[in-house]
C-alpha positions as CSV (number, residue, x, y, z in Angstrom):
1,X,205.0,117.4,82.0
2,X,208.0,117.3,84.6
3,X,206.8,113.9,85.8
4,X,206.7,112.5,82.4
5,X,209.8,113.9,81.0
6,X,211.4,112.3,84.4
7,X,210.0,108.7,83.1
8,X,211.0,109.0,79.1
9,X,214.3,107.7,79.9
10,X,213.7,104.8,81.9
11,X,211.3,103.2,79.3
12,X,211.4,101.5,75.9
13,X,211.1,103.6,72.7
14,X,207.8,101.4,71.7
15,X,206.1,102.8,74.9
16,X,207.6,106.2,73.9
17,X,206.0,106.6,70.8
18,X,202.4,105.2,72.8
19,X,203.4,108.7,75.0
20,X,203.9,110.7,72.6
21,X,201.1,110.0,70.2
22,X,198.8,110.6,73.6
23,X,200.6,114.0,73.4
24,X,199.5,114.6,70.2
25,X,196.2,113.8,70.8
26,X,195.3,115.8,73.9
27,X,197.3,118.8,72.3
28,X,194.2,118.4,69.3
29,X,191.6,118.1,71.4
30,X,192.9,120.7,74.3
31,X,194.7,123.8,71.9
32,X,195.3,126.2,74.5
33,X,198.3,123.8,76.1
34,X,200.2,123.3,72.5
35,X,203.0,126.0,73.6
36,X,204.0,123.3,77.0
37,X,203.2,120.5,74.6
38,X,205.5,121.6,71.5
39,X,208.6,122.1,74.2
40,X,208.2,118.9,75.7
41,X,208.6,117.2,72.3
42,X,210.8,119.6,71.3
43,X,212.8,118.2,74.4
44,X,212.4,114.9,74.0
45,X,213.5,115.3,70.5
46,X,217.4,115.7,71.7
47,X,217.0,112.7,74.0
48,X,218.0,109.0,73.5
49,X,216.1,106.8,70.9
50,X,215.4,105.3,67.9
51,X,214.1,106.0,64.8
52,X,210.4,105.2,65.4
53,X,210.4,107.3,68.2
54,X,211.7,110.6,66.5
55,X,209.8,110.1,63.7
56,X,206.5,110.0,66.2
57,X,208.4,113.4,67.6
58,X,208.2,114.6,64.9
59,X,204.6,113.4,63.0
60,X,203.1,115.1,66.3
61,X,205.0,118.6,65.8
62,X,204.2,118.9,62.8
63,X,200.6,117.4,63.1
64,X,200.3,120.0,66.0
65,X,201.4,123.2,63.4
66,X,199.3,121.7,60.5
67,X,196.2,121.4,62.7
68,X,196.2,124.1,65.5
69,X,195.8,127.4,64.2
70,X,198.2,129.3,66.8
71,X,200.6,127.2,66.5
72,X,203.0,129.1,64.1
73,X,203.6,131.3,66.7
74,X,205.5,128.4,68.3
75,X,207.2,127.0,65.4
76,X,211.1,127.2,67.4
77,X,211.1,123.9,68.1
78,X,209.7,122.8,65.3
79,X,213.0,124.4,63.0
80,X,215.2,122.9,65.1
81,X,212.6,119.2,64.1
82,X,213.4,120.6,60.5
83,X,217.1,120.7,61.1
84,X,217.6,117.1,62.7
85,X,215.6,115.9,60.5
86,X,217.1,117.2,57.3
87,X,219.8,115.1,59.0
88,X,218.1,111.6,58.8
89,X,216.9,112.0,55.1
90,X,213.1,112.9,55.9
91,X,211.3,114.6,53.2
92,X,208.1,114.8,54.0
93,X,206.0,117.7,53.8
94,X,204.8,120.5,56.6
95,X,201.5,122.7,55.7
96,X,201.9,125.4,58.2
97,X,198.3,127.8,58.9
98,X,198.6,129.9,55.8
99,X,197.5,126.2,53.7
100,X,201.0,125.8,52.0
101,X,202.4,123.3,51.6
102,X,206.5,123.6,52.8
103,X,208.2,120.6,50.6
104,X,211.1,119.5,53.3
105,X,214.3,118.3,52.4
């Protein structure tokens, strides 16, 4: 993940959001590495970019807590999404593991 954080800023945000929906992918397919995975785009949340490639930040956190069951246990990064979010206007909605749905914004 070191490697890859390294790159993030010397690329454009279109290939960003290509990375980062990878992300999301191998986090659903591999579970047991959505801790590392959530921090990295928890990370990459706070650096430079656009708005497509937040929002792809933040479609893959919360894709990652709707789909993987221990993810609420990480869910950290994914108030400080909420926050910066809230911010931009987003008002989507997050369904955490207990099937509710949490109306944002």
């Amino acid at each position: 993940m070191k490697q890859i954080s390294g790159f993030m800023s010397e690329i454009t945000d279109e290939f960003k959001v290509i990375v980062v929906d990878a992300i999301r992918s191998l986090c659903l397919k591999f579970p047991a590495k959505q801790a590392v995975m959530l921090n990295f785009l928890a990370g990459i949340l706070r650096d430079e970019g656009g708005y497509d490639f937040k929002h792809a930040v933040v479609e893959a956190i919360f894709d990652m807590i709707k789909f993987i069951e221990d993810s609420n246990e990480q869910v950290a990064p994914a108030c400080e999404v909420y926050s910066v979010y809230l911010q931009s206007g987003y008002t989507g909605e997050c369904v955490g593991q207990g099937g509710g749905g949490v109306e944002l914004g």
